[in-house]
C-alpha positions as CSV (number, residue, x, y, z in Angstrom):
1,X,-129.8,-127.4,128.8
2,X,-126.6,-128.5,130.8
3,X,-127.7,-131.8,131.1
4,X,-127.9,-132.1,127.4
5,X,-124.3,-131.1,126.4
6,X,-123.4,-133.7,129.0
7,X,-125.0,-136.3,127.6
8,X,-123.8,-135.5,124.0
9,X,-120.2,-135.1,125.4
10,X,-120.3,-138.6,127.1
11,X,-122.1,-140.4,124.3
12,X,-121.4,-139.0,121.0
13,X,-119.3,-142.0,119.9
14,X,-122.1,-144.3,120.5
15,X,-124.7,-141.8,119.0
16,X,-122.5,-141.7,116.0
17,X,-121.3,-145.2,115.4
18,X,-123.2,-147.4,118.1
19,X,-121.0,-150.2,119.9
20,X,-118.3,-150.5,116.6
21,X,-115.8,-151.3,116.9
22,X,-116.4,-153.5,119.5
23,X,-119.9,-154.3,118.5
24,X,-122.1,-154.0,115.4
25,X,-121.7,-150.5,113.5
26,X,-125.0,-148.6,114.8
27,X,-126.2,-145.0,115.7
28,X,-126.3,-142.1,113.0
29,X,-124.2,-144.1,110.4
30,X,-126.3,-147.1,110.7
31,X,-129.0,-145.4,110.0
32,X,-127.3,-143.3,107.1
33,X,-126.0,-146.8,105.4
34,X,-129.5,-148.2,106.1
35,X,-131.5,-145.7,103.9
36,X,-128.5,-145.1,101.5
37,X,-129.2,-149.2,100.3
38,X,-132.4,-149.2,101.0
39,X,-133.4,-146.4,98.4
40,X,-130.7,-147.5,96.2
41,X,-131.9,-151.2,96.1
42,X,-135.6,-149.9,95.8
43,X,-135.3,-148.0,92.6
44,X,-134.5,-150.6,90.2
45,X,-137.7,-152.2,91.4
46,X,-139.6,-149.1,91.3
47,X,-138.9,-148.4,87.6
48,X,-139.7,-151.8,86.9
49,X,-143.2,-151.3,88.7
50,X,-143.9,-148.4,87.1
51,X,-143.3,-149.7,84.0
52,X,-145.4,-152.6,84.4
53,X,-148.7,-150.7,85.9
54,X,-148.1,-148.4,82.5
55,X,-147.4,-151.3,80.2
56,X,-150.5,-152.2,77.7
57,X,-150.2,-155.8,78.9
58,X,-152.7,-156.3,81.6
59,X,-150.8,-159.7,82.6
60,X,-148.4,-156.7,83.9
61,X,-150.3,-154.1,85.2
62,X,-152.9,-156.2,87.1
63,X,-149.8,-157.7,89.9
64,X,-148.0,-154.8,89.8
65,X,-151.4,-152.7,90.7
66,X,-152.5,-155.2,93.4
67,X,-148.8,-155.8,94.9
68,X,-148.3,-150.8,94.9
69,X,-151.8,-150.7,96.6
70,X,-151.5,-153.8,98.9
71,X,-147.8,-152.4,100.1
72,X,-148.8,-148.3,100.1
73,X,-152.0,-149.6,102.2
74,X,-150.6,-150.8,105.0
75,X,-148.6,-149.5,108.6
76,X,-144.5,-149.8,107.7
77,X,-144.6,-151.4,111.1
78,X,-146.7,-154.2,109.5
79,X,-144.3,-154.7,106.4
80,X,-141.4,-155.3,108.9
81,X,-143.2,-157.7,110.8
82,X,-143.7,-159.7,108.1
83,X,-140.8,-159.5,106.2
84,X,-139.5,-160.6,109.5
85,X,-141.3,-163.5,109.9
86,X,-141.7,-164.6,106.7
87,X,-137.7,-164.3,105.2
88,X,-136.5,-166.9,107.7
89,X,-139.1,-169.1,106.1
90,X,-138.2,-168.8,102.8
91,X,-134.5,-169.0,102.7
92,X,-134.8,-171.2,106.0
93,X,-132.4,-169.6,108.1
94,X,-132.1,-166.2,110.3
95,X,-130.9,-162.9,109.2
96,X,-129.9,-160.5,111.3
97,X,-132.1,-157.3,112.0
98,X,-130.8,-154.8,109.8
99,X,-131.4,-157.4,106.8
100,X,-134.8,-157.7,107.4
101,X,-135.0,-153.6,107.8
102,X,-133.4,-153.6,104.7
103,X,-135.5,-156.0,102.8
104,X,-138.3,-154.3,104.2
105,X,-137.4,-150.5,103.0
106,X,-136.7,-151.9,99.9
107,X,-140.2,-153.7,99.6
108,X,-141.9,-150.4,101.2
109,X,-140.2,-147.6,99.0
110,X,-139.6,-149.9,95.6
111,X,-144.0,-149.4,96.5
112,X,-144.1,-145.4,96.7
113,X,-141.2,-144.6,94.1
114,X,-142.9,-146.6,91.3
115,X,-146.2,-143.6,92.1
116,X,-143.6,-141.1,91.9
117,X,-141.9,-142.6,88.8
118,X,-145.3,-143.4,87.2
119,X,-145.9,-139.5,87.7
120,X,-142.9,-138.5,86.0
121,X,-143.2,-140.6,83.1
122,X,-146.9,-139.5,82.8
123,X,-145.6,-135.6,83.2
124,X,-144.1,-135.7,80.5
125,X,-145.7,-134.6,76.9
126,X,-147.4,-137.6,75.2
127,X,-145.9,-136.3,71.8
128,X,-142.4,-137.4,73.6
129,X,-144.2,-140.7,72.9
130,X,-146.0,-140.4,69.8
131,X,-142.8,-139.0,68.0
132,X,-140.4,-142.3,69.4
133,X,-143.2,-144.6,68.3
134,X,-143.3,-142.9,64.9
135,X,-139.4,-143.3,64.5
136,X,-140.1,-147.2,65.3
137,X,-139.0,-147.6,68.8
138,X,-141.2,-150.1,70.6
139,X,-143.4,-149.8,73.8
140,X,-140.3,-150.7,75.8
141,X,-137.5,-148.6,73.6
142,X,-139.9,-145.6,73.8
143,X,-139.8,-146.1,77.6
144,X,-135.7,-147.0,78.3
145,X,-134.5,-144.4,75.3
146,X,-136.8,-141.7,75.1
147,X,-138.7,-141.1,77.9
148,X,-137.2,-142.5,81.6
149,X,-134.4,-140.4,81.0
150,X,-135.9,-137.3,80.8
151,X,-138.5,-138.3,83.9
152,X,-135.6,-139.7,86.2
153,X,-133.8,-136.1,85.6
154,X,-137.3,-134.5,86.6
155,X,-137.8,-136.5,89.5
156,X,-134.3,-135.9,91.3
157,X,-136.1,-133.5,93.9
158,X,-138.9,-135.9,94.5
159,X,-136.2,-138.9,94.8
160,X,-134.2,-137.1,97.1
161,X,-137.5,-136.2,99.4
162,X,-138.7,-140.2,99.7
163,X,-134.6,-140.9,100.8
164,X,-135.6,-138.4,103.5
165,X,-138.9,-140.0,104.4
166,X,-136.9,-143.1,104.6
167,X,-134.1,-141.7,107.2
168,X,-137.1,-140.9,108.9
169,X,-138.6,-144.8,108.8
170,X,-135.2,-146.3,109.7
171,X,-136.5,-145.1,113.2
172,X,-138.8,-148.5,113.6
173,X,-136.2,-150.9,112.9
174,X,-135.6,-150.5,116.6
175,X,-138.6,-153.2,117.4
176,X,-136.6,-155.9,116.0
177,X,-133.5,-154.8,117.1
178,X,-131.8,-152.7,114.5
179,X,-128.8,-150.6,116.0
180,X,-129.8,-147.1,114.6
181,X,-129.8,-144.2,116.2
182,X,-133.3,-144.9,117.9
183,X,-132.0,-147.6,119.4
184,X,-128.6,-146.0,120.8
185,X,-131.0,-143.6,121.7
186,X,-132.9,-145.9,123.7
187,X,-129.3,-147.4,125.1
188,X,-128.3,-144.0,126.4
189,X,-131.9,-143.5,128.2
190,X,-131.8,-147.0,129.7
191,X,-128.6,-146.1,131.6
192,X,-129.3,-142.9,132.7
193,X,-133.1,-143.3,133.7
194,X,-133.6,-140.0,134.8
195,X,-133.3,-137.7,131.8
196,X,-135.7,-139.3,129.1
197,X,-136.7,-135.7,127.7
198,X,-132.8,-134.4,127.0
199,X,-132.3,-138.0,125.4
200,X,-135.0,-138.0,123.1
201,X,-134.3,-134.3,122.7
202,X,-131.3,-135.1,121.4
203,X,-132.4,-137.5,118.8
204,X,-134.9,-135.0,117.3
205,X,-132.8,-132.9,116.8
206,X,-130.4,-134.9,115.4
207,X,-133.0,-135.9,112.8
208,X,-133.9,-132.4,112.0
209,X,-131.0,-131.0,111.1
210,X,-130.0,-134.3,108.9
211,X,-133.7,-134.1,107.2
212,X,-133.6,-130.4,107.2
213,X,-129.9,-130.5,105.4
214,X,-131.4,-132.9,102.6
215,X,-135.0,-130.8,102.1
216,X,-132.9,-127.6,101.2
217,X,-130.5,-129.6,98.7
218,X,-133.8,-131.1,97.4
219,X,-135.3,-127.5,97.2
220,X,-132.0,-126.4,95.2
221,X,-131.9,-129.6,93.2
222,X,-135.8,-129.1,92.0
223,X,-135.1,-124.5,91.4
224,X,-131.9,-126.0,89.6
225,X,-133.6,-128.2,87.3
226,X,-136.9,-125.7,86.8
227,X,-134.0,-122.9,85.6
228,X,-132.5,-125.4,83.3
229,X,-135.6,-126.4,81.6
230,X,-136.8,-122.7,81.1
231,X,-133.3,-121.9,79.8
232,X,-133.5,-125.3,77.4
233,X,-137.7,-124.1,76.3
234,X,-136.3,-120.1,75.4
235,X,-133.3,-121.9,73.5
236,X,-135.5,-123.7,71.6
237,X,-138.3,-121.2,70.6
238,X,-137.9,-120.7,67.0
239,X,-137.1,-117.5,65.3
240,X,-140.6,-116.7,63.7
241,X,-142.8,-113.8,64.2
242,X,-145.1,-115.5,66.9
243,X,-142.4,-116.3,69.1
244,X,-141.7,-112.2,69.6
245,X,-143.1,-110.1,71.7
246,X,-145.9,-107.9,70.2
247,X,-143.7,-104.6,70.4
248,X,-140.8,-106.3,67.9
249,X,-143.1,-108.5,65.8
250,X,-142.9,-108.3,61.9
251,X,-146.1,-107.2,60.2
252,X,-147.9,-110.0,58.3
């Protein structure tokens, strides 16, 4: 247990920010930054996913489909490779590893948060729906107006749960060399070759309490939003007899 304070007291710096300043910006803030664009880049391209694989147009739904199943059905360690083969061939130079990490995060998670944006949208009561089509909103102003508002709000918790999954999946782009905290990880271990187990203890641990931090603001984020919706469903029950409780009820 020694051995691990030692190690965190003579490598914190590069656990925390890698080599900067005298070298690319890496460890726990790498890592941080990483997942922070990557799930902020992938939700515009979520919503426009899920909107397409709900649209009525099947000129829409079919690629979208095909392009959620294709990315959900395969390794992450897959999507990077390619991405990292295939982006130098498209814009026909390099990019640097944390580009194509962050390319491929965006590709990956843009997949799963269109299901858990589809869900919310389909959560929600179809006479949301019926009532904006009734008041002439189209297809597409039923959807930005009326009803992506009110999913987003309820899907906050589940939001905040795929960021975590995604600080968890930054932990790959070591294999093409993306300084996050695996890798400084891995930097540490190389020097000191003798003490793998208090290294890599160390990085678990890191990652638990960083995941562990997020899943209980995620908890209070979803019991916040459950005690706000009760209190916005009692606000709203009218004032008639069937509303009351037996005891207080007006007789017909």
């Amino acid at each position: 247990m020694f051995s691990v304070f030692e190690i965190l007291r003579d490598n914190w710096l590069l656990l925390l920010v890698g080599q900067y300043p005298s070298g690319p910006l890496g460890g726990i803030v790498a890592t941080l930054i990483l997942s922070v664009l990557g799930i902020v880049l992938a939700f515009p391209l979520s919503v426009l996913l899920a909107l397409c694989r709900l649209s009525p147009w099947r000129l829409l739904r079919w690629p979208a489909t095909v392009l959620v199943y294709v990315v959900r059905g395969v390794p992450l360690l897959m999507v990077i490779l390619w991405v990292y083969f295939l982006v130098p061939l498209v814009i026909g130079r390099e990019v640097s590893g944390f580009t194509t990490m962050l390319c491929t995060l965006v590709i990956y998670e843009g997949a799963y948060l269109s299901e858990v944006v589809r869900a919310g949208i389909l959560a929600l009561p179809k006479g949301q729906t019926e009532a904006a089509r009734a008041l002439g909103h189209s297809h597409l102003g039923t959807m930005w107006f009326v009803i992506l508002p009110q999913a987003l709000y309820n899907m906050l918790p589940s939001m905040l749960s795929q960021f975590i999954s995604t600080i968890k999946e930054t932990t790959l782009g070591y294999v093409i060399n993306v300084q996050e905290l695996t890798f400084a990880a891995n930097q540490i271990n190389n020097q000191l070759l003798t003490k793998p187990f208090q290294v890599f203890f160390i990085l678990a641990m890191t990652y638990y309490v960083v995941c562990f931090s997020l899943t209980q603001l995620a908890q209070w984020l979803e019991r916040r939003i459950a005690h706000k919706r009760l209190g916005v469903t009692l606000t709203a029950l009218p004032e008639a007899g069937a509303s009351l409780p037996p005891q207080v009820a007006p007789n017909p």
